[in-house]
C-alpha positions as CSV (number, residue, x, y, z in Angstrom):
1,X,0.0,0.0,0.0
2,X,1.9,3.4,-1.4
3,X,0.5,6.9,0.0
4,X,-2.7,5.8,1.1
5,X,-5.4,8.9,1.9
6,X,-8.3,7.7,3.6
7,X,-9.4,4.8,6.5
8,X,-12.5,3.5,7.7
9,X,-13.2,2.5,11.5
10,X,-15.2,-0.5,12.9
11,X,-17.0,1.2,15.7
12,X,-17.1,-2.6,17.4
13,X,-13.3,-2.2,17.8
14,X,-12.4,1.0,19.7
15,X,-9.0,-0.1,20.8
16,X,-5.8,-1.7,19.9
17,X,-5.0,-4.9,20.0
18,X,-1.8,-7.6,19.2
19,X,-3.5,-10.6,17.2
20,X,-2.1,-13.5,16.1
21,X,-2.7,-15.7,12.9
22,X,-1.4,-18.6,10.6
23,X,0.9,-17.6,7.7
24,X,-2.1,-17.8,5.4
25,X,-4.0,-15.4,7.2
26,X,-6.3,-17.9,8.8
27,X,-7.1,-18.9,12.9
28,X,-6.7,-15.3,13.9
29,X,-6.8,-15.0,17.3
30,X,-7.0,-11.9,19.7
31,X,-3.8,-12.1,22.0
32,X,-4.4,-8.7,24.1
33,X,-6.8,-5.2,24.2
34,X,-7.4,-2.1,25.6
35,X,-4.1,-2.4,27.8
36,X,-2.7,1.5,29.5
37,X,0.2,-0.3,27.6
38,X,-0.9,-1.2,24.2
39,X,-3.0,2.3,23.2
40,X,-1.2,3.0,20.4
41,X,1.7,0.4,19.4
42,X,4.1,0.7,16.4
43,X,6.1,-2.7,16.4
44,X,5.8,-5.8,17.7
45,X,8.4,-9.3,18.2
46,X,8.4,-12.3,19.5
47,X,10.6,-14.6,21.6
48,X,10.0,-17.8,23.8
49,X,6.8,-17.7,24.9
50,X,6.4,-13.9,25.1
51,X,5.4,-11.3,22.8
52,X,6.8,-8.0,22.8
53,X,5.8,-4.4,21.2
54,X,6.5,-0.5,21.9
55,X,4.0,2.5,22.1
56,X,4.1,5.8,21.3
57,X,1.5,6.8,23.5
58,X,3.0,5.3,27.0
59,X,6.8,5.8,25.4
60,X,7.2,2.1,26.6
61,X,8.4,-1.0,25.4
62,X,6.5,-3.6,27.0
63,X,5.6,-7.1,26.7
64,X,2.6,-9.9,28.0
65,X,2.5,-13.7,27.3
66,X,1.8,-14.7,23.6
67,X,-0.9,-16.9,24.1
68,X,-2.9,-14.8,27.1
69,X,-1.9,-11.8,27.1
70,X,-1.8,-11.9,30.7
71,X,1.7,-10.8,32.6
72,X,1.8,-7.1,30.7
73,X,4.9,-5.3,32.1
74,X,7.1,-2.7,31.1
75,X,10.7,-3.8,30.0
76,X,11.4,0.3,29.4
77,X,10.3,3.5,29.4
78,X,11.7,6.0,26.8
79,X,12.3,9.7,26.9
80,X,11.4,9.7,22.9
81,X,8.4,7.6,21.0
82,X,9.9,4.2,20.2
83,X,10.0,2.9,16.8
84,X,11.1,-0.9,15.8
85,X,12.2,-3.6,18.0
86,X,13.7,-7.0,17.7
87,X,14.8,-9.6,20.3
88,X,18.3,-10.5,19.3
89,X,18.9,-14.3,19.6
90,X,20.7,-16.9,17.3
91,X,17.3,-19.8,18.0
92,X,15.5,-16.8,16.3
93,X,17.0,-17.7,13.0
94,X,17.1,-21.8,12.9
95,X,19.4,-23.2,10.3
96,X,17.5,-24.8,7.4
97,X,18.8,-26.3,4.3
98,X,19.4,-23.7,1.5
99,X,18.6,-24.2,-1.9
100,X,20.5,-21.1,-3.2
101,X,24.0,-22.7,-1.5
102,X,25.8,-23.6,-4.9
103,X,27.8,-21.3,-6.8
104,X,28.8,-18.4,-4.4
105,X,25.2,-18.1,-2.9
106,X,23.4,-18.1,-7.1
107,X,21.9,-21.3,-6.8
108,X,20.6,-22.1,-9.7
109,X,20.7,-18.4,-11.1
110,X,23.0,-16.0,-12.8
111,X,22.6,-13.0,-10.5
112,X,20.3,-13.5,-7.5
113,X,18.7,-16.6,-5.9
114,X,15.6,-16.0,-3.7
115,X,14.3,-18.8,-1.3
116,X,10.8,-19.5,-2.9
117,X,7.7,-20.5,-0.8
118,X,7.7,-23.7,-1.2
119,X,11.7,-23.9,-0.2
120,X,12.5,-24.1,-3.6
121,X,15.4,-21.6,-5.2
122,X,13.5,-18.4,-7.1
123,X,15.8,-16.2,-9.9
124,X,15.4,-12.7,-9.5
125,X,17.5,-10.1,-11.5
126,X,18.9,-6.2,-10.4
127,X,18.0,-3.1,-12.2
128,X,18.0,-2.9,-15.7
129,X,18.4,-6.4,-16.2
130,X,15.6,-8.8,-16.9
131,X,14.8,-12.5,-16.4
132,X,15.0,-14.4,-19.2
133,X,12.5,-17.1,-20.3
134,X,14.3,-19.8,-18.7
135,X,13.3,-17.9,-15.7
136,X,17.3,-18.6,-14.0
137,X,19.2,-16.3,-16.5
138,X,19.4,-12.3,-16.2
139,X,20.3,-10.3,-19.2
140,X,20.7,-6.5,-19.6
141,X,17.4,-4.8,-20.8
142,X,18.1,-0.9,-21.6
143,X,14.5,-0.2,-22.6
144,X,12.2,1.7,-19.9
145,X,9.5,4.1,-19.4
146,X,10.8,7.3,-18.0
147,X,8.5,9.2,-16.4
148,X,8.7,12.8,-13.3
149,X,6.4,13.2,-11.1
150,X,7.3,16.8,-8.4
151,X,9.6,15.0,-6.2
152,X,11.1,11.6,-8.2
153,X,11.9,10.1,-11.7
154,X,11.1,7.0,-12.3
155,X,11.8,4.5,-14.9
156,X,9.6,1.7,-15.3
157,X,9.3,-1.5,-17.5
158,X,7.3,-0.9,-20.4
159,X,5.5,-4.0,-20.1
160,X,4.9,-4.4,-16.4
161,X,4.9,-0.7,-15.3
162,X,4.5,-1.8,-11.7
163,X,8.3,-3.2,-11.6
164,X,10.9,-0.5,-11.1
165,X,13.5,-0.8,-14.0
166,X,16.0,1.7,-12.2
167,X,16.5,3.0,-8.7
168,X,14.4,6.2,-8.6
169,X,15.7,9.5,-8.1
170,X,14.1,11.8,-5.3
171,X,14.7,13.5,-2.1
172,X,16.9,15.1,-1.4
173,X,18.5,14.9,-4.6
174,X,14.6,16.2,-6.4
175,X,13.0,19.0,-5.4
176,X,10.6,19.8,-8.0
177,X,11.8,18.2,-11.7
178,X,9.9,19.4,-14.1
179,X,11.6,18.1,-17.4
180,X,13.8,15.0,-18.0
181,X,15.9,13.9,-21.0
182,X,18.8,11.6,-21.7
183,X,22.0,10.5,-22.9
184,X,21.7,6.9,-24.4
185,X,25.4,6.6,-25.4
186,X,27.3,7.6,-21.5
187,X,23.6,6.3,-19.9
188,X,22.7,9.5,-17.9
189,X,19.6,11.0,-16.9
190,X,19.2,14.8,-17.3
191,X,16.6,17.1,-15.3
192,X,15.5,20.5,-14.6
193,X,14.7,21.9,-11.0
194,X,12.6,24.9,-10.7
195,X,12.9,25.3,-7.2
196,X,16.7,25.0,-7.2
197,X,16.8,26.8,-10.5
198,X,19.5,23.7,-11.4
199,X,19.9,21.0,-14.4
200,X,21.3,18.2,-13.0
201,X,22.2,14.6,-14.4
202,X,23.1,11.3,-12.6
203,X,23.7,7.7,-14.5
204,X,20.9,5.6,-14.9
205,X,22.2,3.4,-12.0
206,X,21.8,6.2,-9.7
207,X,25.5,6.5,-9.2
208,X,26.9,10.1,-10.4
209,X,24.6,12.7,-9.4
210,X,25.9,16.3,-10.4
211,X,24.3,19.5,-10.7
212,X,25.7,21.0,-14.5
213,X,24.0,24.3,-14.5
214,X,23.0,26.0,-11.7
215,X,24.0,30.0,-12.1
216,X,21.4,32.7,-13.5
217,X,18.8,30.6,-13.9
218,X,15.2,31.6,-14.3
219,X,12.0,29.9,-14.9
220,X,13.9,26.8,-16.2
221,X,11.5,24.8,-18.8
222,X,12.1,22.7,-22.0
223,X,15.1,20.4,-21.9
224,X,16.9,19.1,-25.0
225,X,19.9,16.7,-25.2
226,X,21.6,16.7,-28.6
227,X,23.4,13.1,-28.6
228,X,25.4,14.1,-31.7
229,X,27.1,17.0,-31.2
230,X,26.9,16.2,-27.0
231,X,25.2,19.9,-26.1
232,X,22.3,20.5,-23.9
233,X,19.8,23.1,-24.7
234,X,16.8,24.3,-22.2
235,X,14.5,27.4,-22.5
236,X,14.5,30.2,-19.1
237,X,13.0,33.4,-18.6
238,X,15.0,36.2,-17.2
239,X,14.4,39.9,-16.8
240,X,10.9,39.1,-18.7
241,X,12.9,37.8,-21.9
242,X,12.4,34.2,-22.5
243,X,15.1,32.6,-24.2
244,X,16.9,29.3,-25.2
245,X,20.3,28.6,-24.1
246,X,23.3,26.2,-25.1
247,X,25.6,24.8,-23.3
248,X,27.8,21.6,-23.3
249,X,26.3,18.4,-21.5
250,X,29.1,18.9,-18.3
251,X,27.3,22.3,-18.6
252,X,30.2,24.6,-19.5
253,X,30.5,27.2,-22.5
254,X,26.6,28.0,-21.6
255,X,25.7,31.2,-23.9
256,X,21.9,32.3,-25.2
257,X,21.3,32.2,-28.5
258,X,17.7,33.0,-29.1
259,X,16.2,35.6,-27.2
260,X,13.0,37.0,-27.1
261,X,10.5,34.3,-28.2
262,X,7.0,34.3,-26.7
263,X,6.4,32.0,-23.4
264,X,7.4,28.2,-25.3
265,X,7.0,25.4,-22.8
266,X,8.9,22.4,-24.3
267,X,11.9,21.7,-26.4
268,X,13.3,19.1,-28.6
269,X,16.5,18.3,-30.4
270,X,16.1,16.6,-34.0
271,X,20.5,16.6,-34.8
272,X,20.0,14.0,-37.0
273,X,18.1,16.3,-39.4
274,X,20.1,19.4,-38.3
């Protein structure tokens, strides 16, 4: 669940409770509620025959026996809200055969081996690489849906747009992008920031962020990378004169060299044609 905006109540349950319930989701059962302690827990663990969880509300980690819920006591108080917890303990983490042992930890795969649900080894692939139909072989895949949204850039697979091709860009290094480009042949991203009045670029593996223009900037819009002759054009107002600039893609040698046009709002490069 990503952003979510809105939540309904069950007026039958006015309080919080710890529950517990099969992997699948079945034989839920009600462990502890309406506790001073549990009135409004963030995280919760488990270890021997005790379960364990902290709340904001009390600023206290406390725990209760996992089957009852009876025995609530306080391990801790904290001067802050408590977030996570964990009970630290090597029987916490049994040892279990592996199917992903051979080859360095691959298994079966080229890149990464997951452990499966059924115990069996699962392939799995980092960005910009897909899984090939053998479904245990990775290969490099360079074609994605790029798309900016106020705070991020994204680049998606064009067939499954819910899987993340590349690691997306945002804060702190986005502020408020408001046109992206690219460079196919050195793999870089290119964007404008209105609210840092920058153009910055980064490699499409998230490494090399850089800000190449970030002087005298006004009212950055359109964005244009010529792959050919390796310049970068964009369109600013300043002093009420809009006008489209030039400069190389490291952003140096920047100079105007139309001035005066009337309010355009996006730019493209054609140096094939010329």
């Amino acid at each position: 669940m990503e952003h979510p905006r809105a939540i309904a109540l069950d007026p039958r349950y006015g309080s919080d409770a710890i529950y517990s319930a099969l992997y699948d989701g079945t034989g839920m059962i009600e462990i502890i509620r309406g506790h001073e302690y549990l009135s409004h827990p963030f995280a919760v663990s488990l270890y021997g025959s005790e379960v364990y969880w902290t709340d904001w509300r009390t600023n206290t980690l406390s725990k209760a026996n996992k089957w009852t819920g009876q025995n609530v006591s306080v391990i801790q108080k904290t001067s802050a809200q408590p977030f996570d917890l964990q009970i630290y303990h090597p029987s916490r983490q049994p040892h279990a055969t592996n199917p992903c042992a051979a080859n360095d930890g691959k298994g079966p795969c080229s890149h990464m081996c997951l452990i499966n649900h059924n115990r069996s080894a699962a392939c799995a692939c980092p960005h910009l690489m897909k899984l090939s139909s053998d479904k245990k072989t990775c290969y490099e895949m360079k074609k994605f849906l790029l798309y900016a949204r106020r705070s991020e850039i994204r680049g998606v697979d064009i067939d499954n747009p819910y899987f993340n091709f590349i690691t997306a860009f945002t804060v702190p290094d986005i502020d408020d992008v408001t046109v992206i480009d690219f460079d196919a042949s050195e793999e870089r991203l290119y964007w404008t920031d209105i609210k840092t009045q920058t153009i910055k670029r980064a490699f499409i593996n998230g490494t090399g962020l850089e800000t190449v223009i970030s002087r005298d900037i006004q009212s950055i819009r359109g964005l244009a990378v010529d792959w050919v002759s390796r310049n970068l054009y964009w369109v600013s107002s300043e002093f009420d004169e809009t006008q489209i600039n030039v400069a190389r893609l490291d952003g140096s040698l920047k100079t105007s060299i139309i001035h005066g046009i009337d309010k355009p709002q996006c730019l493209a490069a054609h140096p094939v044609r010329g």
